[in-house]
N, C-alpha and C positions, 0 to 999 in steps of 0.2 A: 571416456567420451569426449568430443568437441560440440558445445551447445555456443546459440547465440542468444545473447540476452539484449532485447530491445528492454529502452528506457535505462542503460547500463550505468550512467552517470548522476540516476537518481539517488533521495534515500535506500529504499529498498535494493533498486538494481544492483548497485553498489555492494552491498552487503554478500546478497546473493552471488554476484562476482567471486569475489573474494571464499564464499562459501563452496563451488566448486573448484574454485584453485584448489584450497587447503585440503581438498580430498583428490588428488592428481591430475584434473579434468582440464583438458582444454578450452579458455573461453573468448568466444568473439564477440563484443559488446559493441553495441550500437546505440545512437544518442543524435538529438540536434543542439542539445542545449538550451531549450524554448523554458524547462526550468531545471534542468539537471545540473552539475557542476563537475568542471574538472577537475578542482579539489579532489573531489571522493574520489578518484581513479588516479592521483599522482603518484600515490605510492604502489602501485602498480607497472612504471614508467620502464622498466630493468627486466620487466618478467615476459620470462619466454612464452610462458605458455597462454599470456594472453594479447589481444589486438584487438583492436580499435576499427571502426569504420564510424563517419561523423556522418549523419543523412537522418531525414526522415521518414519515418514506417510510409507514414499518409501517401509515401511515393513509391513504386518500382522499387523493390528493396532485390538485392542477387550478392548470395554470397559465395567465393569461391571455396570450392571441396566441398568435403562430406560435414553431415551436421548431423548428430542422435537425438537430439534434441533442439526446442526453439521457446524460448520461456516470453512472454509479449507481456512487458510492466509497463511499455512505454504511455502516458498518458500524464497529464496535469492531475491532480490528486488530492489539493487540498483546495476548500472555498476559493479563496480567495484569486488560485491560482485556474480555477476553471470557470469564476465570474468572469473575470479579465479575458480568457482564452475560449469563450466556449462554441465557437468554431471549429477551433484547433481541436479541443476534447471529444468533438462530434466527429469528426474528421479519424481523429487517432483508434477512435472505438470501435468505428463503420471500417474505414479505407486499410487502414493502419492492421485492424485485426485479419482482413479479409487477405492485405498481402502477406503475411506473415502465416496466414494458415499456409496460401498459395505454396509458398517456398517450402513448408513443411512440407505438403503433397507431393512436391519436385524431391525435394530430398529424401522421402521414407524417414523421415525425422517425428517422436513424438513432441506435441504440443502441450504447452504450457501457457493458459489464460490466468493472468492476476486479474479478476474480477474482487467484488468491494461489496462489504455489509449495507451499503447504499440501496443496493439493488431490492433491498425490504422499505427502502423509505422511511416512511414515520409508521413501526406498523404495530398493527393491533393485535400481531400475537409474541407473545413476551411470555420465555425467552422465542430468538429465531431460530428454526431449525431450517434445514436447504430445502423442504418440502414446502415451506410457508412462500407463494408466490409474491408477497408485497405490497405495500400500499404508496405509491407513485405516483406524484403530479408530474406527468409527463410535458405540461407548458408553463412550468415553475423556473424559477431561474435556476436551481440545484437539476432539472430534469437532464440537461445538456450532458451532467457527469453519470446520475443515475441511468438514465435512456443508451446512452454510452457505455455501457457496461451489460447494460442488460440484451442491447442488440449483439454485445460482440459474444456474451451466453449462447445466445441461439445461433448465431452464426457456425459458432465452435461445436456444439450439440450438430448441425446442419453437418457438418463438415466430417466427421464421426459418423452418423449417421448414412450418410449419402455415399461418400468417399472410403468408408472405413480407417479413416486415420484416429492412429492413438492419441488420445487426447485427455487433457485433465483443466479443471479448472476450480480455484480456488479462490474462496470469498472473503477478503481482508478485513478483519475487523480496526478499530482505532488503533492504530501503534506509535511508538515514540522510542528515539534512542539516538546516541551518535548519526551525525550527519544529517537530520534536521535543517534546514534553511529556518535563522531568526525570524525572516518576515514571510515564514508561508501561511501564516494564520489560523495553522491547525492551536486547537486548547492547549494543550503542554508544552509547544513552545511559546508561546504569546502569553503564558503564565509565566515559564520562569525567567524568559527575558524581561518582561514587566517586571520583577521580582529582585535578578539583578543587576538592575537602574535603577532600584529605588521607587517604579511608578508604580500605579496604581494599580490591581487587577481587573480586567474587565469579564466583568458575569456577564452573558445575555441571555435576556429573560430573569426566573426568579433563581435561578441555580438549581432547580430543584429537576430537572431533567436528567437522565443519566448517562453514562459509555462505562465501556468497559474498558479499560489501555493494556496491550501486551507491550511486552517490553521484544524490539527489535529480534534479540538473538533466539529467542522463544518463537517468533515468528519463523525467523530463516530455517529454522530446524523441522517445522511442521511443514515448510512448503518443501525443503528437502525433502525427507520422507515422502510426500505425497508424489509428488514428480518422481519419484522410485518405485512406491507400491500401489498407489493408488487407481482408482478407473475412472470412469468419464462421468459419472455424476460430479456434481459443487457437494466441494466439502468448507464449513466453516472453520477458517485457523483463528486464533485470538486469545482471550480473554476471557473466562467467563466470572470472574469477579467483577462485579459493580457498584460503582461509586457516583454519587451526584458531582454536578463542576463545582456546585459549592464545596464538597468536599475537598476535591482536587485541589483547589485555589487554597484552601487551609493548609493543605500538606505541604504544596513549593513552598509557599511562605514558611516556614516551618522550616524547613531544608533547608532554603536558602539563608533566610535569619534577614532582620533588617525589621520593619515596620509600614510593611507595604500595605496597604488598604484595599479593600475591594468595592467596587464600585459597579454599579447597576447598567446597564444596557435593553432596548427592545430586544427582543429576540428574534432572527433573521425569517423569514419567512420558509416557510417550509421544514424549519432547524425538527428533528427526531425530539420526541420528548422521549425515549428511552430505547434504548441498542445495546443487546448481551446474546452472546453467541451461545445456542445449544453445540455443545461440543463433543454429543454422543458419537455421530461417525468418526470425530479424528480419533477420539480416545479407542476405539474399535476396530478400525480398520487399520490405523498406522503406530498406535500402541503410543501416541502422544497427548502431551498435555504440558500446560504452561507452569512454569519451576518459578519465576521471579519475579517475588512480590511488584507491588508498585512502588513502595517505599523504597526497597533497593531498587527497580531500576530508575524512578525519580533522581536517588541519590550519582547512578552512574551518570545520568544525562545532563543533571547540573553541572556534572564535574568536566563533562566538554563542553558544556556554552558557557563556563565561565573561562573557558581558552579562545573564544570566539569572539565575546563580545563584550564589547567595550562599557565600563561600570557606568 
């Protein structure tokens, strides 16, 4: 196959990159850079089978040749990163999805939505299954990314429905692993780089809220899969172990070693008091489920942010 993966130069994109190389496929990756890195694509710099195009979705995006696919990850992703941009997140969710369906339609290419466990909000049924529509302050400062996700849902459903095009979309629960940005402010890395510097951990709230963490390679494998066998409903990939952040902050510390302290925070407004994925359709339909502990992959992830960042 030759797919294009919008957001290529993310966490995710990135991985997934590299994920249909290692199985023969051709890939076109596309990116602005608004928070992706060309790090994660350097070592890619030699390789035939993939190319690069530097743009953003939000615009007229045309690719030349054929495409089998079009996977759209492109978007800001974590708080902190779609407080600061949440234009841009509106923008990439609405405009961004809508061209990238577009170009699929032109191409007879299937689609590929990374939509986000967000899309339930703070919600009241625990665990979530993809039936659960969600509980969403839509004029909350988090609405920018969840409303963003949730319009490009329907968009995609629209576009399936109307158009007939093949299409799939997938709801990312909390993940963590190589390639991580220090300061994107998701929990796992804002633990263990606070962890190894010696500072402090910052809880917000009392801890006692939950997630679930998949570890990256466990992810890339379920969105594989699904983009293979899957159909046009949202299936949930993730984690369905759960752990409080208190917990979580005991563990880096712990890994890491040192005598970091934890330390108390408000809780941000809107923040989920608990998020775990019903993982009955993955396990069902694409014969998946997640293999690596949190413990191992905590342990892989420390072992590259203590290459990255400075003690």
């Amino acid at each position: 196959m030759r797919v294009l993966i919008t957001g290529a130069a993310g966490f995710l994109g990135s991985h997934l990159v590299d994920r249909f190389l290692r199985d023969g496929h051709a890939v076109v990756g596309m990116d602005n850079f608004i928070t992706g890195s060309k790090d994660n694509l350097r070592h890619l710099d030699d390789c035939a089978d993939f190319e690069f195009l530097e743009q953003d979705v939000s615009k007229f995006i045309e690719v030349e040749g054929e495409l089998d696919g079009i996977l759209h990850f492109a978007s800001p992703a974590s708080p902190i990163d779609y407080l600061e941009l949440p234009i841009q997140t509106l923008k990439v969710g609405s405009l961004g999805t809508h061209n990238a369906l577009g170009l699929a339609k032109a191409k007879g290419a299937r689609f590929f939505l990374a939509s986000t466990s967000e899309v339930y909000g703070d919600p009241s049924v625990h665990p979530q299954p993809e039936t659960y529509w969600g509980n969403v302050n839509p004029i909350g400062p988090r609405g920018v990314y969840d409303e963003a996700k949730r319009f490009a849902e329907a968009m995609t459903m629209a576009y399936h429905r109307y158009h007939g095009l093949d299409t799939r979309i997938v709801r990312i629960f909390n993940t963590y692993g190589p390639r991580m940005r220090p300061g994107d402010g998701r929990v796992v890395s804002n633990f263990i780089v606070q962890a190894l510097q010696g500072k402090p951990l910052t809880v917000y709230g009392d801890g006692s809220q939950t997630r679930s963490f998949c570890y990256v390679d466990d992810l890339i494998e379920g969105i594989y899969r699904l983009f293979q066998d899957g159909g046009a409903d949202p299936v949930n990939i993730g984690n369905d172990g759960e752990f409080t952040v208190s917990e979580l902050a005991e563990m880096v510390v712990g890994l890491v070693g040192g005598d970091s302290k934890i330390v108390i925070e408000p809780l941000p407004v809107d923040d989920p008091r608990q998020r775990r994925p019903d993982l009955s359709v993955a396990r069902r339909m694409l014969g998946w489920g997640p293999t690596i502990t949190l413990e191992e992959g905590l342990g892989k992830t420390i072992h590259y942010f203590r290459e990255v960042v400075a003690p």
